[in-house]
C-alpha positions, -999 to +999 in steps of 0.1 A: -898+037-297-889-001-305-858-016-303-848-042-321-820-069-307-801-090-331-790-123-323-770-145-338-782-180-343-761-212-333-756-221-364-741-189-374-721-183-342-711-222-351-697-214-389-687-182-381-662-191-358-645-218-380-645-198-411-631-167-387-601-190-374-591-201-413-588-169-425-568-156-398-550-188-399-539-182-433-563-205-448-537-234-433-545-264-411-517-281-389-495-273-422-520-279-448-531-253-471-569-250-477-573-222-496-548-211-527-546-229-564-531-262-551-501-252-575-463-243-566-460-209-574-429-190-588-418-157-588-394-126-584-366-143-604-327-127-598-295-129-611-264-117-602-244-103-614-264-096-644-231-086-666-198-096-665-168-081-679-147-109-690-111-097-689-086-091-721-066-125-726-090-151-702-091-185-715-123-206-705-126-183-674-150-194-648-174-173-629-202-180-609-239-165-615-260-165-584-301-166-583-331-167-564-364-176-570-392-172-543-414-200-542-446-206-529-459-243-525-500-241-526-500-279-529-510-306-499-476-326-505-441-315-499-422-310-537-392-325-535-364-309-562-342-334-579-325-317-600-318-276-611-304-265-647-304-236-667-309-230-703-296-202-724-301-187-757-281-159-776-306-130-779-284-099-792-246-094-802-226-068-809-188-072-821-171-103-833-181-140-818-178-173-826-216-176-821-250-168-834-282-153-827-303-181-812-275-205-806-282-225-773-259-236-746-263-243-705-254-258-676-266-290-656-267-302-620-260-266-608-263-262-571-291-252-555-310-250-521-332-261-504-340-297-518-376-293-506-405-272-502-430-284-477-467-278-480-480-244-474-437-234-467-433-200-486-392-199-493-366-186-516-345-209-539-310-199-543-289-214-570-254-209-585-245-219-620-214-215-637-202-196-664-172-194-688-157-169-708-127-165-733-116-134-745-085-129-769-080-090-760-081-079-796-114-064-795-115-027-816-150-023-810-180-023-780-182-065-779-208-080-758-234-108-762-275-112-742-283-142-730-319-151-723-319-175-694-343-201-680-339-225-648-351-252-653-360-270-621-374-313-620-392-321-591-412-353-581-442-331-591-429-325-626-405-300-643-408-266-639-390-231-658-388-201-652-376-170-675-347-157-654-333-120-662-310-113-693-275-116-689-245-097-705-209-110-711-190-080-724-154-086-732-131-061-721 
């Protein structure tokens, strides 16, 4: 009977360690991603409340729409964000408005947090942008309007958007 013995060469032993420690590092170096596109990545986009009621006889009624965004920064440089908005465009109505299909409207400087995502930092971005609603109380039917919404998010790496979830205003 023959037995064989592996070994493992230096040089293997050498690489194989290295390559070993990366991986279970997370691919990251004292903070610095090595592996991943090299791109901030954003995802699992909220909003809440997705519908409001807005109450019989409000006039320019505020109310405040909270979101998150989890974000991933891939890049070797810590993204600094200047500035959030949203955008928002009329996508369905049912009743009487004084709006249309399509018609556009938003909100700038919103608050948001944090102001920076450091290299290789995995977080979630939470925002609050405000809404306002009008409702005359004279509605005989179901009265409602979808918004399509988009955050809109300028960095010192560019601008970025994201598609947030619809949201409802239904008068009461």
């Amino acid at each position: 009977m023959v037995r064989a013995r592996g070994r493992i060469s230096a040089v293997k032993a050498g690489w194989l360690t290295p390559a070993l420690a990366l991986l279970l590092a997370g691919c990251t170096v004292f903070g610095i991603p090595l592996c991943g596109n090299g791109k901030l990545n954003l995802s699992h986009a909220s909003l809440n409340p997705t519908s409001y009621t807005c109450p019989a006889n409000a006039n320019d009624l505020g109310y405040d729409i909270k979101g998150t965004v989890d974000a991933d920064n891939e890049t070797t440089h810590k993204i600094t964000i200047k500035s959030m908005s949203t955008a928002a465009v009329v996508d369905h109505l049912a009743g009487n408005w004084g709006m249309a299909v399509g018609d556009e409207s938003g909100a700038n400087d919103i608050d948001f947090s944090p102001k920076s995502i450091g290299s290789g930092q995995q977080t979630t971005l939470k925002f609050t942008t405000v809404w306002n609603c009008s409702n005359s109380g004279n509605n005989q039917q179901d009265t409602y309007a979808d918004f399509k919404v988009q955050l809109i998010m300028e960095t010192d790496s560019g601008e970025y958007k994201v598609n947030l979830p619809e949201h409802r205003m239904v008068m009461a």
